[in-house]
Every structure is written in C-alpha cells, then in structure tokens.
N, C-alpha and C positions, 0 to 999 in steps of 0.2 A: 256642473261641478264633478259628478259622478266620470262624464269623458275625461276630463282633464285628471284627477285621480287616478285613472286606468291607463291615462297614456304614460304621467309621468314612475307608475310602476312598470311597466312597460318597458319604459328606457332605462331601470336603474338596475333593472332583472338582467334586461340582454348585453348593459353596459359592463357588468359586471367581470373580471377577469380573475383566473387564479394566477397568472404568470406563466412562464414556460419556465417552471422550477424542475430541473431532470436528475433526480436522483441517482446516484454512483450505484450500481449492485453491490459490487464490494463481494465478489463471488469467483474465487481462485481456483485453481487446480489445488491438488494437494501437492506438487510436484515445485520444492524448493530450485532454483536452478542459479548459477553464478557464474559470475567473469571473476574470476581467480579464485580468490576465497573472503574477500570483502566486499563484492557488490553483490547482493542476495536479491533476487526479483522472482514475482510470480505473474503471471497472467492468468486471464479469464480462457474457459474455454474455446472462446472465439479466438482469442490472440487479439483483441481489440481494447482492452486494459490491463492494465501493468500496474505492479507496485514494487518499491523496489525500497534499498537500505544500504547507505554508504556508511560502511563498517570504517575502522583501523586497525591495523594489524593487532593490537594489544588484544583488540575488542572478545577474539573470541580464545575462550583461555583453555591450556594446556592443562588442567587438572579438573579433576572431578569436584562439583559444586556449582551455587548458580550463582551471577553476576548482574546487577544493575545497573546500565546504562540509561542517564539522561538524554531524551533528547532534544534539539532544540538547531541552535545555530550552526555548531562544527558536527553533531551527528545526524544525519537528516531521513526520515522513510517521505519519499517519494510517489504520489498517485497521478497515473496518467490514462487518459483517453485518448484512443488514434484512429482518425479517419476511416482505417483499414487494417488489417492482418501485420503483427508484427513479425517478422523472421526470430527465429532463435539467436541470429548473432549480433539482435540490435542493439542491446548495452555491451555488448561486449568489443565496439570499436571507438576508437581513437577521438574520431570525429562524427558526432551523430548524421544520420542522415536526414535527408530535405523531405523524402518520402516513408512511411507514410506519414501526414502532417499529426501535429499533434493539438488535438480538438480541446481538450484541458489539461492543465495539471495543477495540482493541488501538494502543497510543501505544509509539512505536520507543523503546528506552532507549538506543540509538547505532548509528552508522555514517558513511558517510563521501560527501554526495553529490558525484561528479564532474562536470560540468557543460562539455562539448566544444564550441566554436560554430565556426560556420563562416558567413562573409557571404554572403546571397544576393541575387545581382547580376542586373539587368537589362540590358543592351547596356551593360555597364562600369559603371554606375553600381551601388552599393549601396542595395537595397532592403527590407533587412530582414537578421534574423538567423536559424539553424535552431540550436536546441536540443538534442542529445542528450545524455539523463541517466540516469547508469549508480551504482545507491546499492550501494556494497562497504559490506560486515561489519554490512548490516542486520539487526537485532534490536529483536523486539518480547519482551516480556513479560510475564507477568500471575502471580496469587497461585500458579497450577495447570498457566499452559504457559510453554515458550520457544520460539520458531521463530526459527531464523537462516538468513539468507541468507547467503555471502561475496560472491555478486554477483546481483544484481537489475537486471534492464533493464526499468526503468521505460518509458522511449520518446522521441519525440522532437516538439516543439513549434516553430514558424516566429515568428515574431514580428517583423510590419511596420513601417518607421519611416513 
C-alpha cells in the first residue's frame, strides 16, 4: 500500500503543469515617437514590443488643460510582440509588413486616457503644445490572459504649431 501511495504521489507531483503563461514586460523606452500626430507608439528596449494609440485629430487639444478620453471600440491602445527587432518606420506605413511576424497582440477592452497639455511658449509667444498621457483602468484581454493596469504612463509628446 505504502508503494502504491508513493507512486501515485509520484505521478501527480511530476504530472503536475503551471502552463506556458509568458507574461508581457510592459517595459518602454521613455521615448514617445509618431506617424503624424495621431498614431503614438512606444517600444521596448529590444524593439521586440510595441504599444501603440490610435488617436483623432480632435483627440489632442489646442488649449491648456486635461481631457478624457474613453477608450474602447473607435479609440483603441494597441500591444504587440514581434518575432524580431521592429524598424522605426513600421507603423508608420501604408501597408504593414509580412516581417517581422507578429507573435501577439493584445487590443485594450477599456480604460480611461487622460490627456494634460500645457503651452510651450517661446519669448511669450505660443509655440506648440506638450502632451502628457496618463491611461487609468487599462485592460487588455484575450481568450487565456487579462493584464490590468490602474495607471499606465504612457509619456509625453510636444507638438508644434
């Protein structure tokens, strides 16, 4: 009885599996970067993950103060994993590329982006506007994970008149 005890611990110890569950880093550059002034993306260090933010022209406003944006179905933050090293000009074409493939992507089901501007002024004149964008109660989901943020600092972007 004692063998049979031992063997069926045995099989239930080595049977045992945590999944192949791979966690996102979720670890950017500080360095906002854009295809015009509404598609905002960051990558990792490597260049092997992206996160990215399909703006509308409204989205980011001409005046001093901060703006909340829903997001959801028509506004979307974007997370991606890729095979390999992204180039710098790969959201910023027409038609995405075939290379390098893309290993995940994860599309937010909600959160709330905050949007702070403040005028940047040259000898009293305004010259532009800076950017910073702070996404609370980001969540992505998929069939197998959920990741949530309550606050995400995305970064911050200048934008010249």
């Amino acid at each position: 009885m004692k063998k049979l005890f031992a063997f069926i611990l045995t099989i239930v110890l080595f049977s045992c599996n945590d999944g192949d569950f791979d966690v996102p880093a979720f670890e950017f550059t500080d360095t906002v970067n854009s295809c015009g002034e509404y598609l905002l993306y960051k990558t990792s260090s490597e260049n092997t993950e992206a996160i990215a933010i399909n703006l509308s022209p409204t989205d980011l406003p001409t005046e001093v103060g901060e703006k909340e944006i829903s997001l959801g179905s028509t506004k979307s933050v974007t997370y991606r994993i890729f095979e390999d090293k992204i180039d710098k000009n790969y959201f910023c074409q027409s038609i995405p590329p075939l290379t390098p493939q893309i290993l995940k992507e994860l599309v937010a089901n909600g959160g709330t982006l905050l949007i702070t501007t403040t005028a940047i002024e040259n000898d009293g004149n305004v010259t532009g506007y800076s950017h910073a964008l702070i996404i609370k109660d980001l969540l992505f989901t998929d069939n197998n994970e959920r990741i949530f943020f309550e606050t995400f600092d995305f970064g911050q972007i200048n934008i010249d008149l």
